[in-house]
C-alpha positions as CSV (number, residue, x, y, z in Angstrom):
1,X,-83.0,1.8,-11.5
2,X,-79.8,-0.3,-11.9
3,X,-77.6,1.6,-14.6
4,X,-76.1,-1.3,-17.1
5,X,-73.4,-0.2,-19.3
6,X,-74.9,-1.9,-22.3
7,X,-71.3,-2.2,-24.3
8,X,-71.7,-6.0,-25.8
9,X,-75.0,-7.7,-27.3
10,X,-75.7,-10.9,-25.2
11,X,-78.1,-13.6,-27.1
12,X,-79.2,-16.2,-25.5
13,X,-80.6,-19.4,-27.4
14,X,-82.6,-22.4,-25.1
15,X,-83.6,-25.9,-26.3
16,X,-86.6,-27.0,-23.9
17,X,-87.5,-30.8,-24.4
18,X,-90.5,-31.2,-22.1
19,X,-91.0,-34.5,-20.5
20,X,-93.7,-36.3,-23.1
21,X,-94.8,-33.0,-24.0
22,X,-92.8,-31.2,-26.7
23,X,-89.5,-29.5,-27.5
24,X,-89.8,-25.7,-27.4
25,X,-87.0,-23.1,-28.9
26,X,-86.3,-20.0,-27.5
27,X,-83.9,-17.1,-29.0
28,X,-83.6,-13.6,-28.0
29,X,-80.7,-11.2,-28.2
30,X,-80.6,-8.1,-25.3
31,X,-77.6,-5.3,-25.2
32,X,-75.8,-5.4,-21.6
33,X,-72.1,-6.0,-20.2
34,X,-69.3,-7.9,-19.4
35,X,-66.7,-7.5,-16.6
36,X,-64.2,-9.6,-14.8
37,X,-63.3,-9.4,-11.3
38,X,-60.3,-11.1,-9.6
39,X,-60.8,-14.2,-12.3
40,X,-64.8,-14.2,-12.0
41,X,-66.7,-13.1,-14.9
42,X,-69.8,-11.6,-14.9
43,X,-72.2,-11.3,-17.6
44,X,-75.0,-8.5,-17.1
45,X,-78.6,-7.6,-18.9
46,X,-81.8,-6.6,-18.8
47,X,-85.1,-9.6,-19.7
48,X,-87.5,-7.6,-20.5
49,X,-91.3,-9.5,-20.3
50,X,-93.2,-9.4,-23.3
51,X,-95.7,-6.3,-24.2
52,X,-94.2,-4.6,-21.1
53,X,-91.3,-2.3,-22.4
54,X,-91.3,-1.2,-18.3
55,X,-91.1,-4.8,-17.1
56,X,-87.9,-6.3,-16.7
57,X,-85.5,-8.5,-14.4
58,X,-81.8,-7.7,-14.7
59,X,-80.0,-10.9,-14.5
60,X,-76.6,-11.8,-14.1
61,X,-74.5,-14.6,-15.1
62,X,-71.6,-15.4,-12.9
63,X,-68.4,-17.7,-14.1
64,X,-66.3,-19.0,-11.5
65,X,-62.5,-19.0,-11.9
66,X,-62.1,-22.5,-12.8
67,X,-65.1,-22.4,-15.3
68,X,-67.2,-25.5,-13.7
69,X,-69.3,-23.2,-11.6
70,X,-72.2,-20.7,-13.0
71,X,-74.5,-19.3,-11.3
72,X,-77.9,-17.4,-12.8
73,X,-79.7,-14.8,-10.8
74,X,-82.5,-13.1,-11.8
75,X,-84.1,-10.0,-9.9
76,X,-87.2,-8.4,-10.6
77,X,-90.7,-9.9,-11.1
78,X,-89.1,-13.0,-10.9
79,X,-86.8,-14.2,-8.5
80,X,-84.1,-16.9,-9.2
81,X,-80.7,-17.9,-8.2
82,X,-79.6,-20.9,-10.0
83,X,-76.4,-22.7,-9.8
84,X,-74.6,-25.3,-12.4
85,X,-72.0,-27.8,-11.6
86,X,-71.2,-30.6,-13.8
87,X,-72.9,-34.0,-12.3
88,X,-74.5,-32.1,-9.2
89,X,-78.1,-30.9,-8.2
90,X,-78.6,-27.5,-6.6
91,X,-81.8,-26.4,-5.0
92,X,-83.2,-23.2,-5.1
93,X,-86.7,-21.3,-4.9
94,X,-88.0,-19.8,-7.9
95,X,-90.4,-16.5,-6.9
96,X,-92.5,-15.6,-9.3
97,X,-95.6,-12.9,-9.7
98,X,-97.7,-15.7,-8.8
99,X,-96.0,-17.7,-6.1
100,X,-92.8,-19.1,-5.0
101,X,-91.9,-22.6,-6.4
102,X,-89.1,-25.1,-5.2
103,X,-87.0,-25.6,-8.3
104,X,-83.9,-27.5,-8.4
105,X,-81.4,-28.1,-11.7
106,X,-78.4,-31.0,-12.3
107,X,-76.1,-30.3,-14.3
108,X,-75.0,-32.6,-17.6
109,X,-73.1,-30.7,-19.1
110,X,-71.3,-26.8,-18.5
111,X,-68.8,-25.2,-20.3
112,X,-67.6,-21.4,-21.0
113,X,-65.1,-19.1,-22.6
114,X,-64.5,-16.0,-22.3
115,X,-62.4,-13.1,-23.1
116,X,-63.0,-9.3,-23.0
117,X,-64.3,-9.3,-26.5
118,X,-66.5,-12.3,-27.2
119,X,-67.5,-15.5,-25.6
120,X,-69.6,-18.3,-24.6
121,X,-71.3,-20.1,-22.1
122,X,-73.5,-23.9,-23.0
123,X,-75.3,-25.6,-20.3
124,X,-77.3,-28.6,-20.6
125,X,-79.4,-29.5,-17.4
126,X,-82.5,-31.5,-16.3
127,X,-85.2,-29.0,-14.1
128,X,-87.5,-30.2,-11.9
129,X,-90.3,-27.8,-10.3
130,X,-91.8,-28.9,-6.7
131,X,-90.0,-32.5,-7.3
132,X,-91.6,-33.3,-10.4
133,X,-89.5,-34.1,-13.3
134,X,-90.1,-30.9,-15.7
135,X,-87.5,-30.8,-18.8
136,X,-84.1,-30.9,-19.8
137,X,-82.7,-27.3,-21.1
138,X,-79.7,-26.8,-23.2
139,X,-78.8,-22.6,-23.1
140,X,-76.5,-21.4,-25.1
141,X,-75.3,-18.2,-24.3
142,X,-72.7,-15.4,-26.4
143,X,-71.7,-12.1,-26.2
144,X,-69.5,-9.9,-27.8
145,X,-68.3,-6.0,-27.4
146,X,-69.7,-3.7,-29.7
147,X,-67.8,-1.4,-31.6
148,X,-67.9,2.0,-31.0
149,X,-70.3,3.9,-32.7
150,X,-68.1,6.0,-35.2
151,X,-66.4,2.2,-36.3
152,X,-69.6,1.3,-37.9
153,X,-70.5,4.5,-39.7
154,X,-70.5,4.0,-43.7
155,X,-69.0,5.8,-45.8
156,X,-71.1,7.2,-48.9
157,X,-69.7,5.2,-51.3
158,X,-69.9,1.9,-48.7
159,X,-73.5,3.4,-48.7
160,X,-74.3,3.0,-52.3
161,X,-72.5,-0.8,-52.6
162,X,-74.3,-2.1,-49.9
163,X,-77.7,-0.4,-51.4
164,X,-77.2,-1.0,-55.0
C-alpha cells in the first residue's frame, strides 16, 4: 500500500463531447497531495472505482518546469501514462481489467498554475482509442491545502450563528 499524505483536496471536473454521440460531465473531488521537486510539480491521489471502497488507482499528475508538459499516470486496475503538449500527439497503451487498448491524445490546449497552497491545471484534448476518433475532453483540475484540523474547529457561539 502506497501511503499518500492526503494534505490538499484535489477535484477534478471533465467535459466529454463524444463524436455524434453525446456530451457527458464528470465531477469528483478526492483528498491527496502536492509536492514540488527541483521545479516539477506533482500532484498525487487516490481514484477509487465505484461500489469498491478497496479498489483504487493512485494517479499522479506531473507538471514540467516550463508548464507545457503534463503527464497523467495511473496505476492500479488500470494502467495509463498519458502525456499533454500543446499541438502534439503522444501515444500510449491504456491497460485495463479487460484488455490493453492503444490510445493516443493531442493536445489543444494546456495550462497550469501552481503554488504550495492552491492551483490549477485545464487541458483540452481530442482521444482516440485503437485509431478511431473517440472524443474531445476538457479536465479541469484544482487543489488546495487544507487547513489544519484545530483552524476549522467552531467555536460555540460560531456554532449557534451558523445553526440558527
Amino acid at each position: 500500500m502506497i501511503n499518500i499524505k492526503e494534505d490538499y483536496m484535489i477535484k477534478i471536473m471533465s467535459h466529454q463531447k463524444i463524436t455524434g454521440q453525446y456530451d457527458d460531465c464528470m465531477e469528483f473531488t478526492a483528498r491527496g497531495s502536492y509536492t514540488e521537486k527541483d521545479g516539477v510539480k506533482y500532484i498525487i491521489y487516490r481514484e477509487y472505482t465505484e461500489g469498491m471502497p478497496g479498489n483504487y488507482n493512485i494517479c499522479m499528475i506531473k507538471i514540467e518546469k516550463d508548464n507545457k508538459n503534463i503527464t497523467i499516470t495511473k496505476n492500479g486496475k488500470v494502467q495509463s501514462k498519458l502525456v499533454f503538449e500543446k499541438n502534439k500527439r503522444h501515444y500510449s497503451p491504456y491497460q485495463t481489467e479487460y484488455g490493453m487498448m492503444s490510445m493516443s491524445v493531442y493536445t489543444h490546449h494546456i495550462k497550469s498554475i501552481c503554488d504550495t497552497n492552491h492551483g490549477f491545471v485545464n487541458i483540452k484534448y481530442s482521444m482516440d482509442l485503437n485509431t478511431g476518433v473517440l472524443s474531445t475532453m476538457n479536465i479541469l483540475i484544482t487543489y488546495d491545502k487544507i487547513s489544519d484540523i484545530s483552524e476549522e474547529i467552531l467555536t460555540n457561539e460560531e456554532v449557534q450563528h451558523v445553526c440558527s
